[in-house]
N, C-alpha and C positions, 0 to 999 in steps of 0.2 A: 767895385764892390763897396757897400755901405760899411759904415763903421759900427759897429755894436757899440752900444752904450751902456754902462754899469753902472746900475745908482748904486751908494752907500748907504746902507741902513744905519742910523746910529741908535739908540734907544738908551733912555737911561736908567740907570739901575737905582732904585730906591727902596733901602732895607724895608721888612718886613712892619707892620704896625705892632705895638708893645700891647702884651695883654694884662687888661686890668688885671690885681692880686683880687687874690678873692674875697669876700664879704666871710668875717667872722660872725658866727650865730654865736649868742648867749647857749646854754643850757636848755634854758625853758622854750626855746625855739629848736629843738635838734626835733627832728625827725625819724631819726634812725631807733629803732626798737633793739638794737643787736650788735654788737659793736664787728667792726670789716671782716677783722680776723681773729678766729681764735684765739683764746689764751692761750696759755704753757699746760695747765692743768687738764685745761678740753681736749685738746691736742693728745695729753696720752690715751685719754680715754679714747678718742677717735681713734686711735693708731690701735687699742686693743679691741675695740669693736671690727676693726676693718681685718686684724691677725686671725679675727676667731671666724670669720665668712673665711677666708684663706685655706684657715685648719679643715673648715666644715667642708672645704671640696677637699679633701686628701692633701693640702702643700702643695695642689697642679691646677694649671692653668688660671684663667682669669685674668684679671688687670689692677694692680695696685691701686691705681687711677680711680679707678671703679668703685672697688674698696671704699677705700677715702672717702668719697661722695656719698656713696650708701648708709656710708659709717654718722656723716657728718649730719645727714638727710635724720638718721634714725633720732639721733640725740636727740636735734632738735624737735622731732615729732614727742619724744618723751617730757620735753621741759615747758 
């Protein structure tokens, strides 16, 4: 009977490539119209817009989630 042979694989491990840091933009180069995340201030108002959809269905059912989004969508359609 023949002899089976096994090769050995060796392979070698070489960490990941380093990601450049990011490119800082001046001001006058920002793009963004609206800053990521709300303020503290939007934020309540958001929370009492999304309370008063809540109240308007009886305190039942729905999705906080929802809420929130609807609440956040509406603002900004007002401003």
């Amino acid at each position: 009977m023949a002899k089976k042979q096994i090769a050995t694989v060796v392979t070698e491990i070489t960490p990941p490539a380093k990601k450049a840091a990011p490119r800082v933009r001046s001001a006058k180069h920002r793009t963004e119209s609206a800053p990521a995340t709300p303020q503290p201030e939007s934020q309540e108002v958001i929370a009492q817009i999304a309370y008063g959809y809540w109240e308007s269905r009886g305190g039942k059912g729905g999705n906080p989630v929802d809420d929130w989004f609807r609440a956040e969508a509406e603002l900004r359609h007002r401003a």
